[in-house]
C-alpha positions as CSV (number, residue, x, y, z in Angstrom):
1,X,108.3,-67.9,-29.7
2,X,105.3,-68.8,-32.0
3,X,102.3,-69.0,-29.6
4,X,98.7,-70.1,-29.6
5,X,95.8,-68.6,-27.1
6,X,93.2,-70.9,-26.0
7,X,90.9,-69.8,-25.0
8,X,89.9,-65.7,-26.5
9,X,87.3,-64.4,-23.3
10,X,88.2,-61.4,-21.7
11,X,92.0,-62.3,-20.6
12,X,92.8,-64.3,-23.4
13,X,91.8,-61.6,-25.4
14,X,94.2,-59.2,-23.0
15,X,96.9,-61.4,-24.0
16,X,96.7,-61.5,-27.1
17,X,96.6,-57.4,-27.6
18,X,99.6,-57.4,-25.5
19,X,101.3,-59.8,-28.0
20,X,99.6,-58.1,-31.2
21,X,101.0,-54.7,-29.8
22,X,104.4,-56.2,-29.5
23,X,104.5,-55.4,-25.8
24,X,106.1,-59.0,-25.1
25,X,109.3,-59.4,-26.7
26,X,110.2,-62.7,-28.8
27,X,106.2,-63.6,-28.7
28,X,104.4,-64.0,-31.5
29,X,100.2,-65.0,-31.9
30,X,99.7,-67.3,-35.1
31,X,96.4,-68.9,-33.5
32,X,93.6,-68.7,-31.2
33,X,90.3,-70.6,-30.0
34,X,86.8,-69.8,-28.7
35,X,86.3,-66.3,-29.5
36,X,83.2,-64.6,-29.8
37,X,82.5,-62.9,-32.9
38,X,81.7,-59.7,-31.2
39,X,84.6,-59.9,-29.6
40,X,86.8,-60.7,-32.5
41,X,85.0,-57.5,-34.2
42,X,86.1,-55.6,-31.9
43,X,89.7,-56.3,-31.7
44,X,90.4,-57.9,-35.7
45,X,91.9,-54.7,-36.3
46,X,94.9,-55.1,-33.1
47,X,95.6,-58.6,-34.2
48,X,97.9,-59.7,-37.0
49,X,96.0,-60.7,-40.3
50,X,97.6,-64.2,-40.6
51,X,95.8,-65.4,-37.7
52,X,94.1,-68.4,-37.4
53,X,91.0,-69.1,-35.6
54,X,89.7,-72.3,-34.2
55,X,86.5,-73.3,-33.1
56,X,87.7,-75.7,-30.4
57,X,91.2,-76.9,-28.9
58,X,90.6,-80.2,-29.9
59,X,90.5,-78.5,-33.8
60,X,93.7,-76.6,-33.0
61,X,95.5,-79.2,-32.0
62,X,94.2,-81.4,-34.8
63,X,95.5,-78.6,-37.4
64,X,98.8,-78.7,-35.5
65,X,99.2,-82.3,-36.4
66,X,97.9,-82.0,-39.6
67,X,100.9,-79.3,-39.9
68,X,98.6,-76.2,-41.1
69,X,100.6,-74.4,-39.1
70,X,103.7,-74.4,-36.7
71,X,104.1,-72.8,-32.8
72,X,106.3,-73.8,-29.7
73,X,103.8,-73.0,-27.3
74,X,100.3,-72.7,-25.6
75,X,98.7,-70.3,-23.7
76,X,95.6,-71.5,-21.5
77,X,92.9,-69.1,-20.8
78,X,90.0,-71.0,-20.8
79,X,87.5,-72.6,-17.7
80,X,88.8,-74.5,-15.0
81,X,88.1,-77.6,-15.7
82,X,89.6,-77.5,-19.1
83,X,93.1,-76.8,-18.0
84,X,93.9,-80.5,-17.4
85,X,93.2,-81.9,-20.7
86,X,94.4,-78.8,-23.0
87,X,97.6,-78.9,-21.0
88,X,98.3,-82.6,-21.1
89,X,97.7,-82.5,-25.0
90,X,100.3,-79.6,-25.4
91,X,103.0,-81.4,-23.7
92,X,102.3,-84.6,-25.3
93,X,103.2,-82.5,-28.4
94,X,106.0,-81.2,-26.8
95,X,104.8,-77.5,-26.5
96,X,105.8,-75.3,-24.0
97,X,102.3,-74.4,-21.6
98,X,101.6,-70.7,-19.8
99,X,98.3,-71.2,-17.8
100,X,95.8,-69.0,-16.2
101,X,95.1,-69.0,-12.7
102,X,94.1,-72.0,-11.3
103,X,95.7,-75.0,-12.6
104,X,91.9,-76.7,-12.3
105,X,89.8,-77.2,-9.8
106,X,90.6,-80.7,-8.2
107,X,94.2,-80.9,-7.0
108,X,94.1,-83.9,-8.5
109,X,94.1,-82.3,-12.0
110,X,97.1,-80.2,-11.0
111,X,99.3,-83.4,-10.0
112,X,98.2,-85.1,-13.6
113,X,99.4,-81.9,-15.4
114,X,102.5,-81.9,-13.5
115,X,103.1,-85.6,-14.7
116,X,102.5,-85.3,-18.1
117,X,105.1,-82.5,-18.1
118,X,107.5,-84.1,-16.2
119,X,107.1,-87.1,-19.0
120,X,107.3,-85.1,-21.6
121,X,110.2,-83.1,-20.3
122,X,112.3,-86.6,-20.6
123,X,112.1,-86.1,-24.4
124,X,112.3,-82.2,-24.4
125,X,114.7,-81.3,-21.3
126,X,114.1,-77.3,-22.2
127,X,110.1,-78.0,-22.1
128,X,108.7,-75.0,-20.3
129,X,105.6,-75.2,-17.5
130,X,104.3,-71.9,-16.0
131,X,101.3,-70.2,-14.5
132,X,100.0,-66.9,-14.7
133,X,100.4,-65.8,-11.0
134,X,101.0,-62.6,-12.4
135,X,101.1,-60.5,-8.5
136,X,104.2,-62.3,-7.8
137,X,105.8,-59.5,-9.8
138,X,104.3,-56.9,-7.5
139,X,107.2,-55.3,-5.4
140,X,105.4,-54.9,-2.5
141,X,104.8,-58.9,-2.1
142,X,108.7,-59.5,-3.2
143,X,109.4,-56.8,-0.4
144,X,107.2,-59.0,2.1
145,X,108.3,-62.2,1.0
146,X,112.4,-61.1,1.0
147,X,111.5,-59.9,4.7
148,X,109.7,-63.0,5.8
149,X,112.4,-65.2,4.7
150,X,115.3,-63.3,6.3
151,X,114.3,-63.7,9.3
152,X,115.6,-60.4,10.4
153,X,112.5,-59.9,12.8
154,X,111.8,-63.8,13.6
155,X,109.4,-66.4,12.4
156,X,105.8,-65.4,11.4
157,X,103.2,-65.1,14.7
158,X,100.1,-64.8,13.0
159,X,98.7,-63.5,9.3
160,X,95.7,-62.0,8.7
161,X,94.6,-61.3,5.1
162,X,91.5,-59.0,4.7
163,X,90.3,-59.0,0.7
164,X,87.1,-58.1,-0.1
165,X,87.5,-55.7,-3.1
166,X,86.7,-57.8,-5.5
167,X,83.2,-56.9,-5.5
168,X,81.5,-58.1,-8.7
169,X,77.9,-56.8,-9.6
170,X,75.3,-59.3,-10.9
171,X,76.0,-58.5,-14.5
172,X,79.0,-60.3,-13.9
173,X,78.2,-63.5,-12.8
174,X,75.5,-63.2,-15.9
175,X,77.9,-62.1,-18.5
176,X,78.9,-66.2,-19.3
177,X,77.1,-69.4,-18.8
178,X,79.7,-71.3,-17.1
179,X,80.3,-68.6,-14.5
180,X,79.4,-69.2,-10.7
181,X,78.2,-72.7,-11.4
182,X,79.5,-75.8,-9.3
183,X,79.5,-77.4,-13.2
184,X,81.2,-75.7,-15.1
185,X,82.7,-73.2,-13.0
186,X,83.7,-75.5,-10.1
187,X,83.4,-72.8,-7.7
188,X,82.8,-69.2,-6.7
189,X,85.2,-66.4,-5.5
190,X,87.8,-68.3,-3.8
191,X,88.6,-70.4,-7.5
192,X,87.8,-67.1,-9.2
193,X,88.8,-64.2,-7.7
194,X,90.9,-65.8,-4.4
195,X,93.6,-68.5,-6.4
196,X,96.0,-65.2,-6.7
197,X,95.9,-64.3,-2.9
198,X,96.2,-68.0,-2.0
199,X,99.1,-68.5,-4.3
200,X,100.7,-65.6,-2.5
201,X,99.9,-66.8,0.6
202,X,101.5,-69.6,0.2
203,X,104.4,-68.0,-1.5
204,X,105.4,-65.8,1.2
205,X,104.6,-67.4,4.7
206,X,104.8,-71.3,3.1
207,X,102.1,-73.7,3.4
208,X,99.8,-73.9,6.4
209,X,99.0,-77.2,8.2
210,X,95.6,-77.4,9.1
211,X,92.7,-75.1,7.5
212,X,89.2,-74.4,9.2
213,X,86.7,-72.9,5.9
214,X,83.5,-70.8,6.3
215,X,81.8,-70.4,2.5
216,X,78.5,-68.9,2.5
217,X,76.6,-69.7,-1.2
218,X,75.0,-66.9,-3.0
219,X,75.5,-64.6,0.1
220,X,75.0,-61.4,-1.7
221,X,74.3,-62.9,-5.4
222,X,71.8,-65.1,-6.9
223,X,73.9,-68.1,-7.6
224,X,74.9,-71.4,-6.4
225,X,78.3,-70.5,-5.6
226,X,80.3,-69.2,-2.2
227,X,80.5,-65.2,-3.1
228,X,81.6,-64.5,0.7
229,X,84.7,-66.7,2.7
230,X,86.6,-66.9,5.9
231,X,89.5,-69.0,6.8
232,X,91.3,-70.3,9.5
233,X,94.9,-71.2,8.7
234,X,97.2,-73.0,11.3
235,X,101.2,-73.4,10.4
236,X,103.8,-76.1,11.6
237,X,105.8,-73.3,13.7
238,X,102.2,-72.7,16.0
239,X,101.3,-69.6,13.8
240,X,97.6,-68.9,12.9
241,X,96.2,-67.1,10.6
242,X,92.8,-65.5,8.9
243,X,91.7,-64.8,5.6
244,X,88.4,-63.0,4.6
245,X,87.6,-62.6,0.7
246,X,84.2,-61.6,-0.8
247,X,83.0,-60.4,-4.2
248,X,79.6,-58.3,-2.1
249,X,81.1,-55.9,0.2
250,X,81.7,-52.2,-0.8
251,X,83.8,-50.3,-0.3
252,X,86.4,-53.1,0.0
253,X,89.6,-53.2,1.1
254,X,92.8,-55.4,0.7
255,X,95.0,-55.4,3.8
256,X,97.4,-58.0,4.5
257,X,99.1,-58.2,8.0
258,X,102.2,-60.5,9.0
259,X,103.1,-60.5,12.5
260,X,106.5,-61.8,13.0
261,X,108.6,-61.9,16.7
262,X,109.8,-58.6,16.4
263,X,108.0,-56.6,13.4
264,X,104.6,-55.9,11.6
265,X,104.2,-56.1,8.3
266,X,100.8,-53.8,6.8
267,X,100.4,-53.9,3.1
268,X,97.3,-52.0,1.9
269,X,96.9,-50.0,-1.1
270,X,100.0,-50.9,-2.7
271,X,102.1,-49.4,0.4
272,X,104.2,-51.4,3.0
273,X,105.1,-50.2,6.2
274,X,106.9,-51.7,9.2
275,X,106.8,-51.4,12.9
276,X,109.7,-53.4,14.4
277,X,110.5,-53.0,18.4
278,X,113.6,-51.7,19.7
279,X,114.5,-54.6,21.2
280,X,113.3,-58.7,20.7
281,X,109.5,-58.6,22.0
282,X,111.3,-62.2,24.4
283,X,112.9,-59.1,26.4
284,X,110.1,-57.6,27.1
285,X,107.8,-60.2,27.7
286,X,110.2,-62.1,30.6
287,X,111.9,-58.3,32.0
288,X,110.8,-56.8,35.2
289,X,109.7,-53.9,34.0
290,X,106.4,-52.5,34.7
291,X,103.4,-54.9,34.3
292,X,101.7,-52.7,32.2
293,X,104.7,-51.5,30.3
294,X,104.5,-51.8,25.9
295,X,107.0,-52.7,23.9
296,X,108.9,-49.3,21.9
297,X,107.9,-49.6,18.3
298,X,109.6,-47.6,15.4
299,X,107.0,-47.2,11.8
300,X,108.8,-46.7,8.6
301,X,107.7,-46.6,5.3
302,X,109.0,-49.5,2.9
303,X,109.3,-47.7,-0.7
304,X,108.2,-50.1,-3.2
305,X,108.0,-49.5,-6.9
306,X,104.4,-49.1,-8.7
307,X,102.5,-52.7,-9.4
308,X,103.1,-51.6,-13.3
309,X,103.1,-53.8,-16.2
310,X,102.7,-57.1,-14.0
311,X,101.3,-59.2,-17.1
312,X,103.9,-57.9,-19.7
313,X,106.2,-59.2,-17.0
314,X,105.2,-62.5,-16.5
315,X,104.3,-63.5,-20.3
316,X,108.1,-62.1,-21.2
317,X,109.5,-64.2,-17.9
318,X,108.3,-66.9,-19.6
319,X,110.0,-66.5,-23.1
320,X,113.2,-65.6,-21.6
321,X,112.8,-68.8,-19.1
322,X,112.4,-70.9,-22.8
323,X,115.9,-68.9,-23.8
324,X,117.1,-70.1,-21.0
325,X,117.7,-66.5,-19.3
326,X,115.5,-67.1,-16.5
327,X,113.9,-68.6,-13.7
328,X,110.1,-69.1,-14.0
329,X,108.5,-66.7,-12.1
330,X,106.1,-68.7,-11.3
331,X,106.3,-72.6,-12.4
332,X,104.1,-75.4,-13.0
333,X,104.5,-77.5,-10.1
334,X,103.5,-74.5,-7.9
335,X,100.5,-74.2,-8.8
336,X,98.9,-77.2,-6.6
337,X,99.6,-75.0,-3.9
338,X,96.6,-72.6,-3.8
339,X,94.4,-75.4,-5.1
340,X,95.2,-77.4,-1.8
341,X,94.2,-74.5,0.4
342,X,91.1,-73.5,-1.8
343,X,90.0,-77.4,-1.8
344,X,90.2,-77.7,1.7
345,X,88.4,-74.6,2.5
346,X,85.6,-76.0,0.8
347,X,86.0,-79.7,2.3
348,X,86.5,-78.1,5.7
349,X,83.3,-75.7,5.1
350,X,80.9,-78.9,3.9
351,X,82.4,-80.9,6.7
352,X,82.2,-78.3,9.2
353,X,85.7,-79.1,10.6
354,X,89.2,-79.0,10.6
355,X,91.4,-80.0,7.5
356,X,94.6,-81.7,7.8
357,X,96.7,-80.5,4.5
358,X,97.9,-83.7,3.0
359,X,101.6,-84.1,2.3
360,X,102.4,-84.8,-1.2
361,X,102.4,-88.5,-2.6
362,X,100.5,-90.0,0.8
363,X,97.5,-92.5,1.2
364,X,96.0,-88.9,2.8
365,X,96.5,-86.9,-0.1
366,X,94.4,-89.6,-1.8
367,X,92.0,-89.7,0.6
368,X,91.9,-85.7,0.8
369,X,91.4,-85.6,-3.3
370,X,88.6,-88.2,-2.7
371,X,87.0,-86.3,-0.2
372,X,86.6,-82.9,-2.0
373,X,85.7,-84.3,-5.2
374,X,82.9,-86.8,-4.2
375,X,81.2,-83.9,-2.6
376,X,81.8,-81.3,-5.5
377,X,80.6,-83.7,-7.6
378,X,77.1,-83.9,-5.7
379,X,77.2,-79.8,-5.6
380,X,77.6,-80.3,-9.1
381,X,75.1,-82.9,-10.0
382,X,78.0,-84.9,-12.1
């Protein structure tokens, strides 16, 4: 698979050493855009010498008509807002499209993207759509999520998802211009740092139906931008849960809890470990035994393998899924997901109240979509 980064900051750049270094089988770089010539100094040696650099997308994709060169697919690694129209052009030209985390920053971008593909996929059935949700390959959360499904311990009770080490000094949010502005960024820590938690979220305990959002702008930094959140989730089933992220706490943590009927789920560290009762907590809650009686619980370790390799595994899931070999790990129209929650955290948070999650294709989704961008557009002057 010939491939083309878009995008060379500091994980298209990652990508493309991976690739250079031959660490994704059947991928091969030919051309890349927006990379700094520090940058490029630093790395020209790693990269093949036949590759071709592009000031813009828009100049890559006009020297891909123009037939300067040949590739079968597109990697996206570049702002959020720019995901929409780089992806759209790559499947009207009937290339296959890996994007970075999130698909944009309206949901409505992530619905357009997932139309042009479908319309382009009528002309090229094997046309390929995935996004870089790279911590689905982590065994711990495929350990969580193979649990929650079975239903071996009940239906979830309550979630609770602590994340706040993803501190981020100031040098950070000064490193690039478009960083931590409503503008260009379109958001702070929860389109930054958060779309990965969100996406697994979602992934293992499905999607909530109401959300309550709490975003405190420049909090711990100087910008204009939420660096601090809390969440409120509600789900169909009566489960509730909470979710904390910030990028100005130290030391952090990252704890994820899933109560189910009958078990607990902790992940923290890279560990699992269960409690599950003896016997279903229903027993116990309508026996005669004493009043003041707790339920018998049994801990055991869950052995998970290491969180290794988690890109290599994701870029190469996506050339075997063009051989036809595998499922996407994790595919384009997917990715809406975490940009629902993340836009309705915000919407909630401006509105100070409860969000209703719209279902797809509904008069409400449109007015949801409405909602949230009118009032990042004001944040963002636009």
């Amino acid at each position: 698979m010939k491939v083309a980064i878009i995008g060379m900051g500091n994980m298209g750049s990652k990508y493309a050493i991976m690739i250079a270094e031959g660490k994704i089988s059947g991928m091969e770089l030919v051309a890349a855009t927006r990379i700094r010539p520090e940058r490029f100094n630093s790395i020209k040696h790693i990269l093949p010498n036949s590759l071709l650099i592009y000031e813009s997308a828009k100049k890559l994709f006009d020297a891909y008509d123009a037939k300067e060169f040949f590739i079968d697919a597109v990697l996206i690694v570049t702002p959020h807002y720019s995901h929409e129209e780089i992806a759209i052009n790559a499947f009207q030209r009937g290339l296959h499209v890996l994007c970075d985390k999130p698909a944009g920053v309206y949901s409505r971008q992530a619905r357009n993207m997932m139309t042009a593909y479908e319309q382009a996929k009528l002309k090229s059935p094997t046309l390929a759509y995935g996004f870089i949700f790279h911590q689905r390959t982590f065994p711990v959360y495929q350990k969580m999520k193979e649990i929650v499904a079975s239903k071996k311990y009940g239906n979830i009770k309550r979630v609770n998802w602590i994340v706040t080490d993803w501190y981020r000094p100031n040098s950070y949010y000064k490193a690039d211009a478009w960083r931590a502005t409503w503008a260009k960024d379109g958001g702070g820590t929860l389109l930054n740092q958060c779309p990965h938690n969100l996406d697994l979220l979602q992934w293992i305990c499905q999607m909530p139906c109401h959300v309550t959002g709490f975003c405190h702008e420049g909090k711990y930094h100087s910008i204009e931008v939420e660096d601090d959140v809390t969440a409120y989730f509600e789900w169909e089933n009566g489960a509730t849960g909470v979710f904390i992220a910030s990028t100005g706490e130290a030391a952090g943590v990252n704890r994820l809890e899933i109560s189910l009927d009958d078990a607990l789920l902790v992940c923290e560290k890279g560990t699992l470990k269960i409690g599950y009762l003896d016997k279903p907590e229903m027993e116990y809650r309508t026996g005669l035994q004493d009043c003041f009686a707790k339920p018998v619980c049994i801990w055991e370790d869950i052995h998970c393998e290491p969180n290794e390799y988690a890109y290599e595994k994701l870029l190469s899931n996506f050339v075997n899924n063009v051989d036809g070999k595998e499922e996407l790990i994790a595919s384009g129209n997917e990715a809406i997901n975490s940009l629902y929650l993340s836009n309705a955290i915000y919407l909630s948070s401006w509105q100070h109240k409860m969000i209703e999650l719209p279902k797809t294709g509904t008069v409400q989704e449109q007015l949801f979509e409405h909602e949230f961008e009118t009032y990042l557009n004001k944040k963002a002057n636009l």
